[in-house]
C-alpha positions as CSV (number, residue, x, y, z in Angstrom):
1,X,112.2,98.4,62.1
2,X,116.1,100.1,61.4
3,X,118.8,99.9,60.1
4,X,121.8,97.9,62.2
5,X,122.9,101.1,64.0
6,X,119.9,103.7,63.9
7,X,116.1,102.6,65.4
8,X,113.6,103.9,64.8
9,X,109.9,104.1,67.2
10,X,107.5,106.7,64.5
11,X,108.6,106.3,61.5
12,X,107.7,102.9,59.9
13,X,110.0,101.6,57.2
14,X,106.9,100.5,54.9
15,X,106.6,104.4,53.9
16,X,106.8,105.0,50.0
17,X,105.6,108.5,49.7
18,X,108.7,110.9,49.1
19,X,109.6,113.3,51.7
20,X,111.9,114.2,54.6
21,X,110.9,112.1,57.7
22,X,112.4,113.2,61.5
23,X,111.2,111.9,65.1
24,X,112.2,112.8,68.1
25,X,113.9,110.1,71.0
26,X,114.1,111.4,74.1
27,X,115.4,108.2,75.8
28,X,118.6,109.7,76.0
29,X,118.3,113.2,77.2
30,X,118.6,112.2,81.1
31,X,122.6,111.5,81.3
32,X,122.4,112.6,84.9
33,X,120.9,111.3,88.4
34,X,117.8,111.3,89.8
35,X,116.9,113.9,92.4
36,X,116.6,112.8,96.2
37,X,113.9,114.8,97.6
38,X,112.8,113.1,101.0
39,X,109.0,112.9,100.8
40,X,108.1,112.6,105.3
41,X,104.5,111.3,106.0
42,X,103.4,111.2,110.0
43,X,100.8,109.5,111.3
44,X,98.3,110.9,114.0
45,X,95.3,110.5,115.6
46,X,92.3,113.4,114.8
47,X,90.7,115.1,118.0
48,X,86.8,115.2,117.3
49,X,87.2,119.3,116.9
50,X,89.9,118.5,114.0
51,X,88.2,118.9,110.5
52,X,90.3,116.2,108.4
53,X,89.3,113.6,106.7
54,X,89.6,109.7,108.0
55,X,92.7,108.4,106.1
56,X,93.1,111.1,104.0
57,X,96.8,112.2,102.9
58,X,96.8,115.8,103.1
59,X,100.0,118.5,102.7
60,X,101.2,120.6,105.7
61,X,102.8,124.0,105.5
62,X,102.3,124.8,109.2
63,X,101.6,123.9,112.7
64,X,98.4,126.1,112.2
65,X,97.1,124.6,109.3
66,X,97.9,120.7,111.2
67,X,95.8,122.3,114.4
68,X,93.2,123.0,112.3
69,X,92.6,119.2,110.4
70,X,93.6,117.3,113.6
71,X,92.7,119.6,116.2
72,X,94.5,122.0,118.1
73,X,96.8,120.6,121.2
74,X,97.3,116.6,118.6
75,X,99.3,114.8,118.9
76,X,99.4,115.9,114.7
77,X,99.6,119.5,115.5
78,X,102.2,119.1,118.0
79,X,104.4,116.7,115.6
80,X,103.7,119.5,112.8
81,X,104.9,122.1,115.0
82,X,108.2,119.9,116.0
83,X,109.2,119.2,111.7
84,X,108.7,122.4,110.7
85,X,110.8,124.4,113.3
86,X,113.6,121.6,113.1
87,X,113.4,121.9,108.9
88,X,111.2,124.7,107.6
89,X,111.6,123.4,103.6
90,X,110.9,119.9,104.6
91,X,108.1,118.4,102.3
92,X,105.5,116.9,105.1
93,X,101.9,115.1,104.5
94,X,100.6,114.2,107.0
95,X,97.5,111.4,107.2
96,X,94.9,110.9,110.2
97,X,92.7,108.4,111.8
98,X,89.4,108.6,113.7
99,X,89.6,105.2,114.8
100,X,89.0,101.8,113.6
101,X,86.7,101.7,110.8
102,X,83.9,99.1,110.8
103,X,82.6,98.1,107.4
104,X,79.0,96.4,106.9
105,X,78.2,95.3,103.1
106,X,74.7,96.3,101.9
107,X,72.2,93.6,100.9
108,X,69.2,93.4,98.5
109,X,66.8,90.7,97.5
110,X,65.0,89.5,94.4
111,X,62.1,87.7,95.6
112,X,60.6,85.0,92.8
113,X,57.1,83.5,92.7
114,X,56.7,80.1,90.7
115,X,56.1,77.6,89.2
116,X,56.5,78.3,85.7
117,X,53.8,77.3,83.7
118,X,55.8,77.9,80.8
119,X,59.5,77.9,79.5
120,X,61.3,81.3,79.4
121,X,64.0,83.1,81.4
122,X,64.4,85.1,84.4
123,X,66.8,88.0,84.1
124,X,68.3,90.4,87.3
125,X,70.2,93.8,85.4
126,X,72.9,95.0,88.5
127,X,74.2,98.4,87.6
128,X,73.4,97.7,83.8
129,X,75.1,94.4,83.6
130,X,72.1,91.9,82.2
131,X,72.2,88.4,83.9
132,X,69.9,85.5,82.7
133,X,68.8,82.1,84.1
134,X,67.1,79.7,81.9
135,X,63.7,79.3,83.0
136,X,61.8,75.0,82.1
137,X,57.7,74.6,82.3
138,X,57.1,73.2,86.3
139,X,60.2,74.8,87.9
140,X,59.6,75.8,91.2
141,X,60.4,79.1,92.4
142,X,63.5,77.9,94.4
143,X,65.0,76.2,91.6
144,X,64.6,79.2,89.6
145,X,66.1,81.6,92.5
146,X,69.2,78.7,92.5
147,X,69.8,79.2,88.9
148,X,69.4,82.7,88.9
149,X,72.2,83.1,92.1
150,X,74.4,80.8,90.2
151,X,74.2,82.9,87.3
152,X,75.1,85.5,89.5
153,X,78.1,84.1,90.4
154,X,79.9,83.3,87.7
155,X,79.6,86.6,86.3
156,X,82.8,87.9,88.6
157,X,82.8,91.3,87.3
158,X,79.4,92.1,89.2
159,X,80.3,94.6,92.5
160,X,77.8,91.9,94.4
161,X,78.0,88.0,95.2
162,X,74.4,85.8,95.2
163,X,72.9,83.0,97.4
164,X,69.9,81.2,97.1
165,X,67.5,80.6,100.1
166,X,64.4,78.9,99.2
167,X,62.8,81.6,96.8
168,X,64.6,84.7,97.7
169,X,68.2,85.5,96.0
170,X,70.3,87.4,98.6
171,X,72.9,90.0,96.9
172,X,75.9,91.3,99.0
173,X,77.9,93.8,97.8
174,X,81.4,93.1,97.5
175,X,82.6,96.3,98.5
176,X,81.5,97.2,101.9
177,X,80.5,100.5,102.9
178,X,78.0,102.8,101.6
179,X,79.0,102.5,98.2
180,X,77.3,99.4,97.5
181,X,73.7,100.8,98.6
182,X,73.8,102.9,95.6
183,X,74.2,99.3,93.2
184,X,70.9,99.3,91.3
185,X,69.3,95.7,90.7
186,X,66.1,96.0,88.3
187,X,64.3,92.0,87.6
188,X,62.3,91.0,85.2
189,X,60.7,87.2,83.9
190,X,59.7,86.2,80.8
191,X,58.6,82.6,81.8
192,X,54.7,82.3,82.3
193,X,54.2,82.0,86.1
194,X,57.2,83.4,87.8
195,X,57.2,87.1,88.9
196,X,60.6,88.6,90.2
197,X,60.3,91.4,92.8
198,X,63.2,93.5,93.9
199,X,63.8,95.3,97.2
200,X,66.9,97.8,97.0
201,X,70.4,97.5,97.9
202,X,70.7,98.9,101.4
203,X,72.0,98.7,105.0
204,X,75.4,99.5,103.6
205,X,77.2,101.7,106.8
206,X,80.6,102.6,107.6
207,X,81.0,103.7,111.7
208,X,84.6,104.4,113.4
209,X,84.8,103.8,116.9
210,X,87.6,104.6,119.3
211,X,90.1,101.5,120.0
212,X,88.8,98.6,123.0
213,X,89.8,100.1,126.0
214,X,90.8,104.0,124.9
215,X,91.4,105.7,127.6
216,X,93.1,109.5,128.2
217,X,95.9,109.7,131.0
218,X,95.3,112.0,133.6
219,X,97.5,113.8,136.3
220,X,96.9,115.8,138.8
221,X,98.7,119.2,140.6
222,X,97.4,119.4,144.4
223,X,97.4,123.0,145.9
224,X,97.4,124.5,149.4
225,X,97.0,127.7,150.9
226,X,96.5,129.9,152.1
227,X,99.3,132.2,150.8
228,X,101.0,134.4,153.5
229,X,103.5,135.8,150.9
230,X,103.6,136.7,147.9
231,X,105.2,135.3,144.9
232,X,104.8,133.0,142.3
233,X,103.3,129.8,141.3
234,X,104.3,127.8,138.1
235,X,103.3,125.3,136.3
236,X,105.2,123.3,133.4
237,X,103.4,121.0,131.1
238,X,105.9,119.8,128.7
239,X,108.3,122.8,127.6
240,X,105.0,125.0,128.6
241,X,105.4,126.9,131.5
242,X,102.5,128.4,133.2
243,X,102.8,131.4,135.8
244,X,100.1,133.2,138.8
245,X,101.4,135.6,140.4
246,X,100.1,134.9,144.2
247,X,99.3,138.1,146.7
248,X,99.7,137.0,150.1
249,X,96.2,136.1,151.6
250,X,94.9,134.1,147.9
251,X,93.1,131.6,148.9
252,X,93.6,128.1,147.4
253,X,90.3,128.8,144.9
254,X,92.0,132.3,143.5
255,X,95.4,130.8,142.7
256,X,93.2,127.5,141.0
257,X,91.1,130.3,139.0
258,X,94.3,131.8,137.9
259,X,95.8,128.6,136.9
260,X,92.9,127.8,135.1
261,X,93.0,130.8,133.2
262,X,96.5,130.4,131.8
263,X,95.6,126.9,131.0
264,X,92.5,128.5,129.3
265,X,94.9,130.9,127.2
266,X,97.3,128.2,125.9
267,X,95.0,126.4,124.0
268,X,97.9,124.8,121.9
269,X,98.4,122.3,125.1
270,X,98.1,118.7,124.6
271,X,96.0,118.8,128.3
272,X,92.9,120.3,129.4
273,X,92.0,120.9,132.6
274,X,89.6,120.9,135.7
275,X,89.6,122.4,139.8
276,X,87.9,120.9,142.6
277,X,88.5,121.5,145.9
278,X,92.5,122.8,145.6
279,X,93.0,119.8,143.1
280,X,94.1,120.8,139.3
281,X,93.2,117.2,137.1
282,X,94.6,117.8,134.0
283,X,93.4,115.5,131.2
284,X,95.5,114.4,127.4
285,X,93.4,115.6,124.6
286,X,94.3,112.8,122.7
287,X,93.4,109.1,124.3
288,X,96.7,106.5,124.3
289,X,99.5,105.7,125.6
290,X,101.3,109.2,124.2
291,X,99.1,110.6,127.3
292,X,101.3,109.0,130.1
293,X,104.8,110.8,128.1
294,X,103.2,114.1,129.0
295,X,105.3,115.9,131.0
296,X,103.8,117.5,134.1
297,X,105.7,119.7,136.5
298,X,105.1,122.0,139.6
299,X,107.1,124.6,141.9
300,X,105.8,127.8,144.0
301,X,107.6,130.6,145.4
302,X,105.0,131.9,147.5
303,X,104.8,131.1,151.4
304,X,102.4,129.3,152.6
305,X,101.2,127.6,149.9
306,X,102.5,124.3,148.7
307,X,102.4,122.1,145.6
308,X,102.1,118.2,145.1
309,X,102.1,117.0,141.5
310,X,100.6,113.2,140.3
311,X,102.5,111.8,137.2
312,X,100.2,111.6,134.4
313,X,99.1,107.6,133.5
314,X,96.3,105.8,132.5
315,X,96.4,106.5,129.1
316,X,96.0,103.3,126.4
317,X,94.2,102.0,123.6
318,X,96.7,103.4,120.8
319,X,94.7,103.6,117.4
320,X,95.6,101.4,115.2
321,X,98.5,101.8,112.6
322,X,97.8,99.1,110.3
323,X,94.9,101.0,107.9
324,X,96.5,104.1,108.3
325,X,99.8,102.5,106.6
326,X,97.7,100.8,104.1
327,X,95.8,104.2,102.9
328,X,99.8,105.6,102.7
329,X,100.8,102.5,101.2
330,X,101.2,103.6,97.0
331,X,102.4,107.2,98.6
332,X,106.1,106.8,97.9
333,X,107.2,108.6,101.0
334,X,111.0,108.3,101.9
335,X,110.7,108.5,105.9
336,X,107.4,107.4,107.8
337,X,107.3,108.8,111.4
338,X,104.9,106.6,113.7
339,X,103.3,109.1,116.6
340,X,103.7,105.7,118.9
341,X,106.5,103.8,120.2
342,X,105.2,101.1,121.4
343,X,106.2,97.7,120.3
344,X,103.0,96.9,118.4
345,X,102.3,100.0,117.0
346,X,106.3,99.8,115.6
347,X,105.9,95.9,114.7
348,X,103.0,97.3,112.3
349,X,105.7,99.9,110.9
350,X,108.1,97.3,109.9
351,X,105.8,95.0,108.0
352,X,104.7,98.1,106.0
353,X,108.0,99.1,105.5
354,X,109.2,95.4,104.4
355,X,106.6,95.6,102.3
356,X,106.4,99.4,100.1
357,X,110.5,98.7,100.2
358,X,110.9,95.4,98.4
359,X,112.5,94.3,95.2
360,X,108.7,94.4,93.5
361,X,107.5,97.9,95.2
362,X,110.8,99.3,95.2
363,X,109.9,102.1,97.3
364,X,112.5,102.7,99.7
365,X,111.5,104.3,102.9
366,X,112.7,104.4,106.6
367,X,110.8,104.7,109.7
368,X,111.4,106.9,112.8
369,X,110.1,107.1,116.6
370,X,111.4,108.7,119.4
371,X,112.4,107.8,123.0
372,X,112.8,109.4,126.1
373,X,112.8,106.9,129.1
374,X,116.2,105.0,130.3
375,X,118.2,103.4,127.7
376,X,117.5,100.1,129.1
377,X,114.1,100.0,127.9
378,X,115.5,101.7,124.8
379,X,117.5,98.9,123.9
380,X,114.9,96.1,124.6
381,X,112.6,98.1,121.7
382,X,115.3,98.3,119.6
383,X,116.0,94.3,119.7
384,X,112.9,93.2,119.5
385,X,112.6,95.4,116.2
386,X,115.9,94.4,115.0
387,X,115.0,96.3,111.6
388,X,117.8,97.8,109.4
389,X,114.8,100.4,108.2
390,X,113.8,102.0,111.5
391,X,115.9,104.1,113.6
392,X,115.1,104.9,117.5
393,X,115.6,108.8,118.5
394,X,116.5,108.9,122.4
395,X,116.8,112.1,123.8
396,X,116.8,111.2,127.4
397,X,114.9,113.0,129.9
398,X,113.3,115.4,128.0
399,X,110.0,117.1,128.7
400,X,108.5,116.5,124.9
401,X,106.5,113.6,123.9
402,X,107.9,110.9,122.1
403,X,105.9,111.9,118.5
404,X,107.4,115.0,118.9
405,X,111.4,113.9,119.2
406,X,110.4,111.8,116.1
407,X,109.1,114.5,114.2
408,X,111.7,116.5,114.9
409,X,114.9,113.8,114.4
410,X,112.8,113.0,110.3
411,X,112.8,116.3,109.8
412,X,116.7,116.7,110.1
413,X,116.7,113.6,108.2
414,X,114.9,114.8,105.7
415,X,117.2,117.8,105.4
416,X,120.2,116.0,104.0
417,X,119.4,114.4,100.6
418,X,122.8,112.8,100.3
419,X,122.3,109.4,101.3
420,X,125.7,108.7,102.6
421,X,126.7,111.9,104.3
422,X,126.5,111.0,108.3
423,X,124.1,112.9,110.3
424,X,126.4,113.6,113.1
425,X,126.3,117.0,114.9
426,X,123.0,118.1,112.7
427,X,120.9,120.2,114.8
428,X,117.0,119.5,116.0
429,X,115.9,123.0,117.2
430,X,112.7,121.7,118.6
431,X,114.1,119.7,121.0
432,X,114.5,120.8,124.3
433,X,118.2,121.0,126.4
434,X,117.6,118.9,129.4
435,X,118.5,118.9,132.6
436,X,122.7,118.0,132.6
437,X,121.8,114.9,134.9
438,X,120.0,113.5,132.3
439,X,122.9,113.7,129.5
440,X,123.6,110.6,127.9
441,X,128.0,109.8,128.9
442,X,130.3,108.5,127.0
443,X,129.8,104.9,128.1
444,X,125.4,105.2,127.7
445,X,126.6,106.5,124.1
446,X,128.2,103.6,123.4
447,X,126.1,101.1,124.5
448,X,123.3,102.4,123.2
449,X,125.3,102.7,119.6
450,X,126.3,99.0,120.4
451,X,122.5,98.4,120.6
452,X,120.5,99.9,118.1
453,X,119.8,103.1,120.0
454,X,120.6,106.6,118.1
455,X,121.8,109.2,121.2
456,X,121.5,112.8,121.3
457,X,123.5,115.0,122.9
458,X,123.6,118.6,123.9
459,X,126.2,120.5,122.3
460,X,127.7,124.1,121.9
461,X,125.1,126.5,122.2
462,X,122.8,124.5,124.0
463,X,121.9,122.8,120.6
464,X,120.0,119.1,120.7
465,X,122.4,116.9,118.3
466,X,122.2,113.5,116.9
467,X,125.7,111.7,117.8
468,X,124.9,109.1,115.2
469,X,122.4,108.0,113.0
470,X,122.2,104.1,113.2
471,X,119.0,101.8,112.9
472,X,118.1,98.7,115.1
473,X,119.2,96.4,112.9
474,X,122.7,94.7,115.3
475,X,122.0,90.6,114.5
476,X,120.8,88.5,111.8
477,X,118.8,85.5,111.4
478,X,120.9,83.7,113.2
479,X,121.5,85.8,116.3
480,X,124.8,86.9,115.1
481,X,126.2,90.7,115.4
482,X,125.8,92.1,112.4
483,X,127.1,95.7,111.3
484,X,126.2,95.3,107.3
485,X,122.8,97.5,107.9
486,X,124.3,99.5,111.5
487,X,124.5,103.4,110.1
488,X,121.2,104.5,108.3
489,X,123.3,106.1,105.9
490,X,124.0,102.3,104.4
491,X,120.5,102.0,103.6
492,X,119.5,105.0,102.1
493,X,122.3,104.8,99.9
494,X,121.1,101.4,98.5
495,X,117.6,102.9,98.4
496,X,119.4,105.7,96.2
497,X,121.5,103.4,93.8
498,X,118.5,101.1,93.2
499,X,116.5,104.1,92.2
500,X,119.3,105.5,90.0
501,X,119.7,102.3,88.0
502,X,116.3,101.9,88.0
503,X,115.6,105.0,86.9
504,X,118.2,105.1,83.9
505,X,116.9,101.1,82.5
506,X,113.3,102.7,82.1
507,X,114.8,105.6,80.2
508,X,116.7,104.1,78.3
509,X,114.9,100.7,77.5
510,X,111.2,101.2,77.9
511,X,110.2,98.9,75.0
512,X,113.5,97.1,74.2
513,X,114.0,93.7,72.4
514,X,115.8,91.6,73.9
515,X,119.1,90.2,71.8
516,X,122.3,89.0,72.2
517,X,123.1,93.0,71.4
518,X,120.7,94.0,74.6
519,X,123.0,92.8,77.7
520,X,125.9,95.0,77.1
521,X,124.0,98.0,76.4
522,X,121.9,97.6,79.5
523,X,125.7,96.8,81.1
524,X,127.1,100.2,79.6
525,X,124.2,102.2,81.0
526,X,124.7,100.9,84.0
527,X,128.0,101.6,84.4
528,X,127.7,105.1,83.4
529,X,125.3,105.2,86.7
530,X,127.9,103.9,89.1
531,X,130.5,106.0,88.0
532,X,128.2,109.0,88.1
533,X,127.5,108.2,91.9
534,X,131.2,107.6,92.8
535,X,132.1,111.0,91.5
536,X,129.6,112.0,93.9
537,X,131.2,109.9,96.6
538,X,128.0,108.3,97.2
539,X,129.6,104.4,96.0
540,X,133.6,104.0,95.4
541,X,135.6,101.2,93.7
542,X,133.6,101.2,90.5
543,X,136.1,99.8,88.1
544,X,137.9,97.8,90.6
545,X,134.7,95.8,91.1
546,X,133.9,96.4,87.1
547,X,134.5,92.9,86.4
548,X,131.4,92.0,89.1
549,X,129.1,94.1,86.7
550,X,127.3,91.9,84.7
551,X,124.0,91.4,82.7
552,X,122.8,88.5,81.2
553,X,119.9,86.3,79.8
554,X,117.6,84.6,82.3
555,X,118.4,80.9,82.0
556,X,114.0,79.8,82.5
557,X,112.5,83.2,81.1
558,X,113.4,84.4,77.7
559,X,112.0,87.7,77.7
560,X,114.1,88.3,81.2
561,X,117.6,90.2,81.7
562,X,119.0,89.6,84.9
563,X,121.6,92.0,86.3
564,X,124.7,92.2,88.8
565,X,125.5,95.5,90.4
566,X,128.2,95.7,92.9
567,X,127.6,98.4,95.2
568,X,130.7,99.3,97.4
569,X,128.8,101.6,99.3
570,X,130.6,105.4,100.7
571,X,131.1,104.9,104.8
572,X,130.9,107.7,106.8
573,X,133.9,109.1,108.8
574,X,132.3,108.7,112.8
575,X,136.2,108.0,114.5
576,X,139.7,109.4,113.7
577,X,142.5,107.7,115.7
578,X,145.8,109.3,115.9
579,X,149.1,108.7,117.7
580,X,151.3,111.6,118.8
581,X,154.8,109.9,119.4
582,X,156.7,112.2,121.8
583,X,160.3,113.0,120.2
584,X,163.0,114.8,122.6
C-alpha cells in the first residue's frame, strides 16, 4: 500500500523495524518510442543436398551460408542472395520445408487376464503418472480393461488417450510422432486372478514426402552444326550468361561438351543439365511452379550452327505454405516473403497474416511476392487477394524468378524503419534492367496503381525502382473502391502506433488497480505517445483530435479499461500539381 501520491511495489507498509527503506521503479524510465527494426522471414523449399532442418527458423548472414542449409542453386539460396545485395544490414531468417510431413501416433497395449477371484485393483503407471481401476470378485477381464481405459481417460493430463476392446486397453499417444514411442506404461494387479501385461509404446513415425503431383519444369536448347566459322555461342539462364567459344569445324557434340562444362562450373544455377544427340534439357533443381519462371535464353554467332530454345514448363506441386507459417507463427517477424505467387500459396499467406496481426496477437506483419508476367494477370492476383497486408512487386519482363523480385523488393522494405516515409524511387540492386520494350508507361503505371499492383521502373543509372508502394487492398466488403488501406505506408504506421501505445501501457501499468484515478493516467500516457510520434511526423493533428482521446471503464467487465485513440495517420507526398500562369 501508499500514501495518496507515492506507491509503493517492495516496501510493505506493515514494517516496524527502524531504518531507511528505498526501492527502485523503473516503470518510468522509457519516456521515448519503441525501436522499429523490420525482422524479414522467407520461406523456401530445401533441395535434398541442403543440410537444414524441416521447419526450423534459422539466421542468414549470406547467400553462402543459405546455399549451404537449402542447397546450392534454391530457390532459398537464390532469395538470400537477392536481400542481401538489395540491403546488406537487413535482419533475415529464413525457415525451410522438405515437404509435407505425415504424422502417425504410437500405440501400446495392456493386455488383462480375468476373472478376479478376488477384490482389488488394477493399476497402469504412464510416464510416472499412477492410474487405478477398482477391481470386484467375478469381473471379467473385459470389464476390468473397460474400467481401467475409462480411468485413463479422465485423467486428461496423460500424453496418451485409452479404449477398451474386449480384454486389451489400446493407448494412443496424443502427440504424434516419435515422441510418444518413448511414453513408458509399466501395469500391475492387485486383485486375485487378473494379470496385466504390457507391450511398449511404439510405431510412432514421422515421413515427409514431396507434394501430390511434384514435378520439376524442364526446357530444352536444341543445337546444330556443324560450325563453318568461328565464333561464339551463348547461353542465358536467368541473368546467367553462359559462353563457348566455337572453332569452325566443332561438331554439334564439342560445342554440347563445352556447354556442359560451363553449366558444370556455375553450380549456383537454379537448372541442371543433360546432352543427347545435339539437344541440351535443362532441369529446375527445385520441383514447382517457380521452375516454369526460369528464364532460358539462346543466341550463336558462329556460322553454321544454329540454336532453337524450348520455354521451360511442367513444373507444379508447390509445397505447402500452411505448416511452414505455422512453425513461424510466434516469430514476430515484420515482413513475410512467400517464394510462390500463386493464388493458393498467397491465400495461405493472408490467413496467417490475419491471424499473427490481430487485436489479440498484435503482431503486425506484411507479406510480399513478386511478379513478372503482363499486368493483366497481375491485377487478377491482386483482386482476388484484396488484402491491405500484402503487397505485389511487378517488375515486368525480367529474367529473375518471382522469389527473387520478392526478396529483393522486402529487403528495401526492410530498409526504411519509418513507417510512413513513401518508398518511392528506393533502389533494388538485385534486380535486373530489362529490356526498354518491357518498361511499364505511364498509362500500365497507373492502372496497375489503380489495381493493387506496385510497378517498378528503371530509372537514372539503370537503377530498378519501386514507383510506389501500395498493397492489394482497392474494395471492401461490399465491392466498393476503397483507398483507406491503398499505400503500405498506412498500415505500417498503424502497426507502429499500436506497438507504441502498447508498449508504453505495459510500462507503465503492469500491475495497476483499476480506479476512478486509473483512466486519466492511462489517458495522459497515451497522449504523451501521440505527441511523441507527431513530432516525428509519423501521425499529425494530435490536439486537434485531443478531445477523441478517451479511456474509460468497461460497462460489463470491471477489471477492463477500454481506450480511444485517434490516429490521423502521416500521408506520403506521391503528386505535386502546380500551375504556371503566363504573365506578359
Amino acid at each position: 500500500m501508499s500514501s495518496p501520491n507515492v506507491e509503493f511495489f517492495e516496501i510493505g507498509s506493515s514494517i516496524r523495524k527502524p531504518g531507511k527503506y528505498f526501492e527502485f521503479n523503473t516503470r518510468l524510465a522509457v519516456r521515448t518510442l519503441p525501436g522499429n527494426l523490420q525482422r524479414v522471414l522467407m520461406m523456401t523449399p530445401i533441395l535434398p543436398t541442403g543440410t537444414a532442418q524441416h521447419l526450423q527458423i534459422v539466421d542468414i548472414y549470406s547467400d553462402e551460408q543459405a546455399a549451404t542449409l537449402f542447397g546450392r542453386g534454391s530457390l532459398g539460396h537464390l532469395m538470400a542472395r537477392a536481400a542481401i545485395k538489395s540491403n546488406p544490414y537487413l535482419s533475415l531468417q529464413m525457415i525451410g520445408s522438405r515437404g509435407n510431413q505425415t504424422q502417425i501416433a504410437a500405440t501400446g497395449k495392456i493386455t488383462l487376464t480375468g476373472p478376479a477371484t478376488a477384490a482389488g485393483e488394477v493399476k497402469a503407471t504412464i510416464n510416472g503418472t499412477d492410474v487405478t481401476a477398482a477391481v470386484s470378485d467375478a469381473d471379467t477381464a473385459q470389464a476390468i480393461a473397460t474400467a481401467l481405459a475409462a480411468a485413463i481417460t479422465a485423467k486428461s493430463s496423460l500424453p496418451v488417450t485409452a479404449s477398451a476392446q474386449a480384454a486389451v486397453v489400446t493407448l494412443t499417444a496424443k502427440q504424434p510422432g516419435t515422441a510418444g514411442n518413448a511414453i513408458t506404461v509399466v501395469s500391475s494387479a492387485t486383485a486375485t486372478g487378473v494379470t496385466a501385461t504390457v507391450a511398449d509404446m511404439a510405431g510412432g513415425s514421422s515421413t515427409i514426402t514431396e507434394p501430390a503431383g511434384a514435378a520439376a519444369a524442364t526446357g530444352n536448347v536444341t543445337i546444330t552444326g556443324p560450325a563453318t566459322g568461328n565464333g561464339t555461342l551463348s547461353v542465358y539462364i536467368g541473368d546467367t550468361r553462359l559462353d563457348v567459344a566455337v572453332a569452325s569445324g566443332d561438331t554439334v557434340d564439342v560445342i554440347t561438351t563445352g556447354l556442359m562444362a560451363a553449366v558444370a562450373a556455375s553450380p549456383d544455377l537454379p537448372v541442371t543439365v543433360t546432352s543427347a544427340q545435339g539437344v541440351l534439357t535443362f532441369t529446375a533443381r527445385t520441383k514447382g511452379g517457380d521452375g516454369n519462371d526460369i528464364s532460358l535464353r539462346a543466341i550463336t554467332g558462329a556460322a553454321g550452327t544454329t540454336v532453337a530454345v524450348t520455354a521451360m514448363a511442367g513444373g507444379s506441386g508447390n509445397y505447402d505454405l500452411a505448416p511452414v507459417l505455422a512453425a513461424a507463427f510466434a516469430g514476430g517477424h515484420n515482413i513475410v516473403v512467400s517464394p510462390y505467387n500463386d493464388q493458393p500459396s498467397l491465400t495461405t499467406l493472408r490467413s496467417h497474416l490475419t491471424n499473427v496481426s490481430g487485436p489479440l496477437e498484435q503482431r503486425g506483419a506484411i507479406g510480399v511476392a513478386g511478379w513478372k508476367k503482363s499486368l493483366s494477370s497481375a491485377i487478377t492476383l491482386a483482386e482476388s487477394l484484396n488484402e491491405g497486408r500484402i503487397t505485389l512487386g511487378w517488375h515486368n519482363g525480367s529474367v529473375k524468378l518471382p522469389c527473387e523480385i520478392a526478396a529483393s523488393y522486402a529487403a528495401v522494405i526492410a530498409s526504411e524503419e519509418d513507417p510512413a516515409r513513401p518508398l518511392n524511387t528506393l533502389a533494388m540492386d538485385a534486380l535486373d534492367v530489362t529490356a526498354m520494350e518491357n518498361w511499364p508507361g505511364r498509362t500500365e503505371q497507373e492502372n496497375a496503381l489503380h489495381n493493387g499492383v506496385t510497378p517498378f521502373e528503371i530509372g537514372p543509372g539503370d537503377k530498378v525502382q519501386i514507383v510506389r508502394a501500395i498493397t492489394t487492398y482497392t474494395r471492401n466488403a461490399e465491392g466498393v473502391d476503397d483507398v483507406a488501406l491503398l499505400d503500405l505506408t498506412t498500415i505500417r504506421t498503424l502497426d507502429y502506433v499500436r506497438k507504441s501505445c502498447r508498449e508504453r501501457i505495459s510500462l507503465r501499468f503492469p500491475r495497476d488497480k483499476l480506479s476512478t484515478r486509473t483512466p486519466p493516467k492511462v489517458e495522459s500516457e497515451l497522449l504523451d505517445v501521440l505527441l511523441k510520434l507527431e513530432e516525428l511526423e509519423i501521425v499529425e493533428n494530435v490536439m486537434a483530435n485531443r478531445a477523441d482521446l478517451i479511456a474509460e471503464k468497461d460497462s460489463q467487465d470491471a477489471n477492463r479499461l477500454n481506450a480511444r485513440i485517434p490516429a490521423d495517420v502521416v500521408n506520403g507526398l506521391h503528386v505535386f500539381a502546380g500551375r504556371i500562369d503566363l504573365y506578359l
